[in-house]
C-alpha positions as CSV (number, residue, x, y, z in Angstrom):
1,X,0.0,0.0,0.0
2,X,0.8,3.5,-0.6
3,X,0.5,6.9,1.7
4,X,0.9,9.9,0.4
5,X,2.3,12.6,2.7
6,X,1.3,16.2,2.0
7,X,4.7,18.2,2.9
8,X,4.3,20.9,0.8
9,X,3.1,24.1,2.8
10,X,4.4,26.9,3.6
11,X,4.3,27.5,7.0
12,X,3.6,31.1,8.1
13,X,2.2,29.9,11.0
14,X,5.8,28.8,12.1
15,X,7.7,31.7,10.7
16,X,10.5,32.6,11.3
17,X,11.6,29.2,12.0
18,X,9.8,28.2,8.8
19,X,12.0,30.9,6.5
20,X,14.9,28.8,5.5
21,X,13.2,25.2,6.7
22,X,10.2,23.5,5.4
23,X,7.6,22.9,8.1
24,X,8.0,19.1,7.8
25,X,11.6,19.6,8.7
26,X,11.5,21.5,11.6
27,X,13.5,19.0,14.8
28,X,10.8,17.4,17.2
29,X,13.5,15.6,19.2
30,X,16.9,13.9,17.3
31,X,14.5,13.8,14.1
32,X,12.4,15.9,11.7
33,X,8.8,16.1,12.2
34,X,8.8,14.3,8.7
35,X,11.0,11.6,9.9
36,X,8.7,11.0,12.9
37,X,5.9,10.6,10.8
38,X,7.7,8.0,7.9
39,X,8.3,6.0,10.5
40,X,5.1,5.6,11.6
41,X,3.8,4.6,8.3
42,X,6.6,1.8,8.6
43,X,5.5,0.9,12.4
44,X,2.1,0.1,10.6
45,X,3.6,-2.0,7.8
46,X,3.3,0.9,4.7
47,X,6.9,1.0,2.7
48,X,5.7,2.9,-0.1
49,X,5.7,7.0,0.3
50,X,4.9,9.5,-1.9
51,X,5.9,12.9,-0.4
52,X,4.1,15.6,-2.1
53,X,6.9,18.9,-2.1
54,X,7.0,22.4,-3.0
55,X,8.4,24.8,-0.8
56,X,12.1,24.8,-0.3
57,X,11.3,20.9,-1.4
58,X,15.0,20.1,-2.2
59,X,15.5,20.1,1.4
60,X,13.0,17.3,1.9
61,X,14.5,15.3,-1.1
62,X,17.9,15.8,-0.2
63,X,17.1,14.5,3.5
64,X,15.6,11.5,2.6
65,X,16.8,10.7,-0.5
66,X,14.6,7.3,-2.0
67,X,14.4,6.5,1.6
68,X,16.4,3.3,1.2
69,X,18.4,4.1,5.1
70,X,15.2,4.9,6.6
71,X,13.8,1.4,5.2
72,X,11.4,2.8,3.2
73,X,11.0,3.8,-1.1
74,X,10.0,7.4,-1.4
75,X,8.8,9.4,-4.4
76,X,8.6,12.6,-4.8
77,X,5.5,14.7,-6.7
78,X,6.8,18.4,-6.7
79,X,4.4,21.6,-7.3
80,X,5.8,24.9,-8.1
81,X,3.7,26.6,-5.8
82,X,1.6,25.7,-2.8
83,X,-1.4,24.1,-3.7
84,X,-3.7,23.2,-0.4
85,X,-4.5,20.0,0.8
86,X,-6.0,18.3,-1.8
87,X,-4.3,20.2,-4.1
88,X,-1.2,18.9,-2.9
89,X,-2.5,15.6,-3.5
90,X,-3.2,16.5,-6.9
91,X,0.0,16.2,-7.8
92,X,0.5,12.5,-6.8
93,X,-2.6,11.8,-9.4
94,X,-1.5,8.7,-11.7
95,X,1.4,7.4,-8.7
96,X,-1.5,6.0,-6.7
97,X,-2.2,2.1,-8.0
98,X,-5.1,1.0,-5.5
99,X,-6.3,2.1,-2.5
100,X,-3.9,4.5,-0.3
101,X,-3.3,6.8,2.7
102,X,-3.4,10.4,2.7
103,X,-1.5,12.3,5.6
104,X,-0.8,15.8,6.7
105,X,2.7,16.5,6.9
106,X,2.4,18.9,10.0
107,X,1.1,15.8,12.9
108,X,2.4,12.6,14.8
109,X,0.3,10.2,15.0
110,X,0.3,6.9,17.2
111,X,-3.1,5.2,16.7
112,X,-3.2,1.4,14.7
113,X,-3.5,3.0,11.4
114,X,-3.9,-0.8,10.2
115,X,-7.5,-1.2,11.9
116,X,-8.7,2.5,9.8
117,X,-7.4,0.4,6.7
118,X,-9.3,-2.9,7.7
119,X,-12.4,-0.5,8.2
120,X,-11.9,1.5,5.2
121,X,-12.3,-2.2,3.3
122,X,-15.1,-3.9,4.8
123,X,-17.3,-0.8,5.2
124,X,-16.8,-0.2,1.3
125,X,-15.6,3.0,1.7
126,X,-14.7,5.6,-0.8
127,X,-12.7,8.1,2.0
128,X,-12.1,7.4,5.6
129,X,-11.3,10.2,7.5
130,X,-9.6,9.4,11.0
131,X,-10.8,11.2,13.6
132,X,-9.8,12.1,17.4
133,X,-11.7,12.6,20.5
134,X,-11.0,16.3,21.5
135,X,-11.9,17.4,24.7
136,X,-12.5,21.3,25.2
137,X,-14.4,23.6,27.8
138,X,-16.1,26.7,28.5
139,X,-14.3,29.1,30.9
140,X,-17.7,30.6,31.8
141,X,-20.8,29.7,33.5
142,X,-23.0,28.9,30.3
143,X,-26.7,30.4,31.3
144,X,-29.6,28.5,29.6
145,X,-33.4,30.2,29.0
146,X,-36.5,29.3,27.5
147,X,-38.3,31.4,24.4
148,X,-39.7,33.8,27.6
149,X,-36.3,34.4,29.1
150,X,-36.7,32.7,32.5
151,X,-33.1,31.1,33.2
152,X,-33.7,27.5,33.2
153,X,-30.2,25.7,33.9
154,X,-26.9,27.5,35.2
155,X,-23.9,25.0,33.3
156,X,-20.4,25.9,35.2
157,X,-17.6,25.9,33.0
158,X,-19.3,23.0,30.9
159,X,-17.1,20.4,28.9
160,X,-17.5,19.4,25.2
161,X,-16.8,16.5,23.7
162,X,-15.8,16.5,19.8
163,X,-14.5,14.3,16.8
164,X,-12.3,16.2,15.1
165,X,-10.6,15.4,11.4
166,X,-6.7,14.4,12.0
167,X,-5.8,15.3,8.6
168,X,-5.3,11.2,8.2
169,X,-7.1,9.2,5.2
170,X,-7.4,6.1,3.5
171,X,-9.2,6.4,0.0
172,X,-9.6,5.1,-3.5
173,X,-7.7,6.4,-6.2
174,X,-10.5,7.5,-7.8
175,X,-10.4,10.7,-5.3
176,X,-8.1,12.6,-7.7
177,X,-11.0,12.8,-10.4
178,X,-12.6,15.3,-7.8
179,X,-9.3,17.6,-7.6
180,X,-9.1,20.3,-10.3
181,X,-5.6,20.5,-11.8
182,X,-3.2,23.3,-10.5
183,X,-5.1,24.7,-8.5
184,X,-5.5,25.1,-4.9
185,X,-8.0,23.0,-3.5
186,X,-9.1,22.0,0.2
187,X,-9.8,18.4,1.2
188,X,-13.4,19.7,2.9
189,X,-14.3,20.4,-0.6
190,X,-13.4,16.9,-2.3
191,X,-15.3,15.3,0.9
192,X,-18.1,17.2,0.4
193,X,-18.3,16.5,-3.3
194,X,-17.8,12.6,-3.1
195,X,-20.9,12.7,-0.6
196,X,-22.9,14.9,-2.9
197,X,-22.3,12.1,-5.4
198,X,-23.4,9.2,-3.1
199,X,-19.8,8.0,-2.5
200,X,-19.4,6.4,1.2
201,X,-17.5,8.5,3.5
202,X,-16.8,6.4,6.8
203,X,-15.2,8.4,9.8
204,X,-12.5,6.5,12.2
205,X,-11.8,7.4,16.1
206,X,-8.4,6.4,16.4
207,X,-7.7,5.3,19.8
208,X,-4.3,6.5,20.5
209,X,-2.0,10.1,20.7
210,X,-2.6,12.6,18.2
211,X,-1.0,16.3,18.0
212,X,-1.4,19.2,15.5
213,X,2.5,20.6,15.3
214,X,1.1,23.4,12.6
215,X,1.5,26.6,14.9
216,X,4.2,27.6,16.7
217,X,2.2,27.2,20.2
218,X,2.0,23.6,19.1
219,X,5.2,23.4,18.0
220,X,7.0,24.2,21.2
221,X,4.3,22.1,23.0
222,X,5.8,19.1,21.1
223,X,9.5,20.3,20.9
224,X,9.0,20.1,24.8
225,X,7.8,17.2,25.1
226,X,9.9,15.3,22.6
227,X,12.8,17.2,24.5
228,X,11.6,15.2,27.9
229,X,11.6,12.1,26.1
230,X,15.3,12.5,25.4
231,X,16.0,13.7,29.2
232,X,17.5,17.3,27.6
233,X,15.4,19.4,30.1
């Protein structure tokens, strides 16, 4: 099987760090963030990467090379200019062979990315989108009242409970036929059209860690931890 990597942004979020170093590149412990993330796909038996590159992309490719030391074959599909999400993908149109995993290139992920592809098969899907149990809260007392205005319930601080989209797929090639060519395009929008077709869309709670490292909040978030990890503070 196949996963495509999306590794092409530019990451103004994470400027300045982000100048002279693609966001995927950027050290979470003794490795790239990138590095982090091919492994992964290795932990859960995927050897085949496509790693979708535009800006300062030569620093990717000349990193990883065709991934042969990091036990892996990479290929590279190279835009000239950012293109989105599933623009990005785009560019891997015609490398894909059967059915294959789409990843952002800004997350770690440790769920058992195996069982989303298991699902993926037996619920005949045409995307899967993994998602994660996100826990958030109010900071307020939340005041509820009926259509008269009479308060009715008094909610302290209330917690909420979401599934939110990891930015991790599995899908059928036939996905690219709903990306226009060159031109940026968000994967909300491809979703939203395979649905409007009837395709299945099938969404996966992966049990396990998952973190965002696309802002620089997050980023030192994870750069901490990773730094923990490694006993360094």
């Amino acid at each position: 099987m196949e996963s495509v990597i999306l590794a092409g942004g530019l990451g103004t979020r994470l400027l300045p760090y982000t100048m002279f170093m693609p966001k995927p590149m950027l050290p979470l412990g003794e490795k790239p963030l990138l590095e982090h993330i091919i492994e992964w796909n290795a932990e859960n038996d995927i050897g085949d990467i496509i790693l979708c590159i535009s800006y300062l992309g030569k620093v990717i490719q000349d990193y990883f090379g065709d991934g042969e030391r990091f036990g892996v074959s990479i290929r590279y599909a190279a835009s000239r200019k950012p293109l989105a999400t599933a623009g990005q993908l785009g560019t891997a149109a015609g490398m894909v062979s059967d059915t294959f995993v789409c990843m952002y290139g800004d997350s770690t992920y440790d769920f058992d990315l195996r069982e989303m592809i298991r699902r993926h098969r037996e619920g005949g899907a045409f995307i899967t989108i993994g998602l994660h149990e996100h826990h958030s809260s109010i900071p307020y007392g939340v005041i509820d009242t009926d259509d008269d205005g009479r308060v009715v319930a008094w909610r302290e601080k209330p917690k909420t409970v979401s599934q939110i989209n990891m930015g991790c797929y599995v899908m059928e090639p036939e996905v690219m036929s709903y990306i226009p060519s060159g031109k940026p395009w968000g994967m909300d929008a491809v979703v939203r059209a395979a649905m409007g077709d009837g395709r299945t869309v099938l969404g996966h709670l992966g049990r396990g860690e998952f973190r965002d490292v696309g802002t620089y909040a997050s980023y030192m978030d994870a750069s901490r931890e990773y730094r923990e990890r490694l006993g360094d503070i």
